[in-house]
N, C-alpha and C positions, 0 to 999 in steps of 0.2 A: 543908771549904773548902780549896782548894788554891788559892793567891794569888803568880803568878811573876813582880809588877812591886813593890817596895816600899823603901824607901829607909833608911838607919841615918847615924849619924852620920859617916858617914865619906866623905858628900858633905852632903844637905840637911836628912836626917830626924833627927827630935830622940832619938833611942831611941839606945845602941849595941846590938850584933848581941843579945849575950846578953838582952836586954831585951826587945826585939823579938820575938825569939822564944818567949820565955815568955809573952808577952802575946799571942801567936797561939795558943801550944796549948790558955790559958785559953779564947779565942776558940771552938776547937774545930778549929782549923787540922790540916789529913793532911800536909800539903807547905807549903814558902813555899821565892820563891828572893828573894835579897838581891842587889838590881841599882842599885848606887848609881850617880848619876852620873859621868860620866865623861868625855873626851876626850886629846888626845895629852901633856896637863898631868901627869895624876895616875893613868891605868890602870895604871902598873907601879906605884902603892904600894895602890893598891884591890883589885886581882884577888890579890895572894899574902896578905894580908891577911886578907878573907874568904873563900879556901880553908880556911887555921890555923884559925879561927874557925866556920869553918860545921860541918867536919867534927866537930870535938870537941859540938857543941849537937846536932848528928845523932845522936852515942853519946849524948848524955847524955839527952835527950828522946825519946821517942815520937813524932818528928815527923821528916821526912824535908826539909832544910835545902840549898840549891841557893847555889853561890856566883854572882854573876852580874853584870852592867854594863848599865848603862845607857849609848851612847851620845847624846850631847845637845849639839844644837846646834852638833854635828861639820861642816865643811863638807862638800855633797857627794862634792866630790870624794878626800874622803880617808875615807870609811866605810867603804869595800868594804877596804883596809890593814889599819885599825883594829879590825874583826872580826872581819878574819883572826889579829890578832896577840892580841886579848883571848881567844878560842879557846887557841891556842897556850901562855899565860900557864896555862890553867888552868879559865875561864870555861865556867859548864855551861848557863846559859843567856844569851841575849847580846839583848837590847833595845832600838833603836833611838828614840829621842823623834822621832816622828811631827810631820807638820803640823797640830797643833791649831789651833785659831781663835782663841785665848787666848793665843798666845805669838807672837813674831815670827821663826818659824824659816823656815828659809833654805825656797825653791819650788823643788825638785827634791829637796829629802830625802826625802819617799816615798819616790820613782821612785828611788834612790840605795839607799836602805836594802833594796827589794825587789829590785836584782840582789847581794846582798852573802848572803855565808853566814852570816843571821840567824836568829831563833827566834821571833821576834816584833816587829812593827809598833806601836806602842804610840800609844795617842789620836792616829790616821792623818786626824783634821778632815773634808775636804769631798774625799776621795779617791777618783779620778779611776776608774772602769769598769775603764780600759786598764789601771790600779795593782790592781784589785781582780784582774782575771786573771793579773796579772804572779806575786801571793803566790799562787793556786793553783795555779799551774804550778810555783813556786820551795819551795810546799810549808811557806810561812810565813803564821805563824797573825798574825788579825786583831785588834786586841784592842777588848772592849767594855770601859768604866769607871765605875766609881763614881764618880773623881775628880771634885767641883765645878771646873765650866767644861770640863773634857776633855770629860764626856760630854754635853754640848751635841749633838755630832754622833755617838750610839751611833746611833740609830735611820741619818741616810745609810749609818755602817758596815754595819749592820744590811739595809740593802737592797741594798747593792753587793755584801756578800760573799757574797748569796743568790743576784742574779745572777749572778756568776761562780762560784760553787760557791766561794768560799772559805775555810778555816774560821778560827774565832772562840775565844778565848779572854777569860775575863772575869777582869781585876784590880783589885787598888786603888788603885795608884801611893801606895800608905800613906805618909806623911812623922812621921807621929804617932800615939798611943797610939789613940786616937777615928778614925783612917782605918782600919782594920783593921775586919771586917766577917764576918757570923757566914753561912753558909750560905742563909738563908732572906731575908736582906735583900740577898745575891745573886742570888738567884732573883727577886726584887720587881724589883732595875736590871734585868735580862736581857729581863723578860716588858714593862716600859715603853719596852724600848728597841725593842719588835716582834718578838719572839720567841715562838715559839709553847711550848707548855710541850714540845713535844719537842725541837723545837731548840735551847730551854734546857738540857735537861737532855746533847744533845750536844756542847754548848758546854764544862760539865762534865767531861763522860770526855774532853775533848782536853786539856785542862791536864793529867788521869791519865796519857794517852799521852805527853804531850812529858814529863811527871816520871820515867815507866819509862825513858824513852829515856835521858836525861840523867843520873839519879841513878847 
């Protein structure tokens, strides 16, 4: 399982890093990136933070440890900034909190988030065609989820990113020891959410590919 949305205490999740991580490799986790939440509050104490931190659980584990952010509930107009400067900080993979259905974020974060140099759209809700070709041209992955209430909308994800050709990644948006999620009950969300088992499984080697890129 390679899982590049998941949370530590150093925004909502209850685990810190070292804990986290060990409770993924027991999982059976290859990769996890740690993308806490974020915005122009607390990114410069979160990003050098778990750089320190990731790196050394990288040596120490068998498991390949991504430092990373979550932007959330960033206004749009200052994403595409904020991106650029969590990149620059250090961030290997970089996350935007999507328009889910469950939350009251701002109506143009999508479309915000997919002109920004991101890495991932995360639980993107009732997202719009025009948005779904916006991340294949911008070469930013879509994300399907586990999370209760996110993945309400896997399946429109799931149809929008087919018509546009865009691709997909699957995470957990983990906040707790029980959100964390073993391989095969990834495959179960992927294939409910309309995914064919091969598109499942290329959903898979793209979290591989953004982990080669990034690590």
């Amino acid at each position: 399982m390679i899982d590049l949305h998941t949370h530590s205490i150093f925004s909502d999740g209850e685990l810190i890093p070292s804990e986290l991580v060990r409770r993924a490799q027991v999982t059976g986790y290859r990769a996890i990136a740690i993308t806490d939440h974020a915005d122009h509050s607390n990114i410069d104490i979160i990003i050098p933070a778990l750089l320190k931190v990731c790196n050394k659980l990288s040596d120490a584990y068998s498991l390949r440890v991504l430092p990373g952010i979550e932007l959330t509930h960033v206004p749009p107009e200052y994403i595409y900034e904020l991106a650029v400067y969590a990149r620059n900080l250090g961030a290997k993979i970089i996350v935007v909190h999507g328009e889910t259905i469950v939350e009251p974020v701002i109506p143009g974060t999508n479309l915000a988030a997919l002109k920004a140099p991101i890495d991932i759209l995360a639980h993107p809700g009732l997202l719009t065609d025009e948005e779904a070709r916006l991340a294949a041209l911008n070469s930013i992955y879509l994300e399907v989820t586990t999370r209760k209430g996110h993945s309400l909308t896997n399946g429109h994800v799931v149809r929008a990113a087919r018509v546009a050709k865009a691709a997909l990644v699957l995470n957990t948006d983990s906040h707790s020891p029980q959100d964390l999620t073993r391989k095969e009950s990834a495959m179960r969300v992927a294939l409910g959410a309309g995914l064919t088992d091969k598109e499942a499984l290329e959903v898979f080697r793209n979290s591989e590919t953004l982990v080669s890129k990034r690590f």
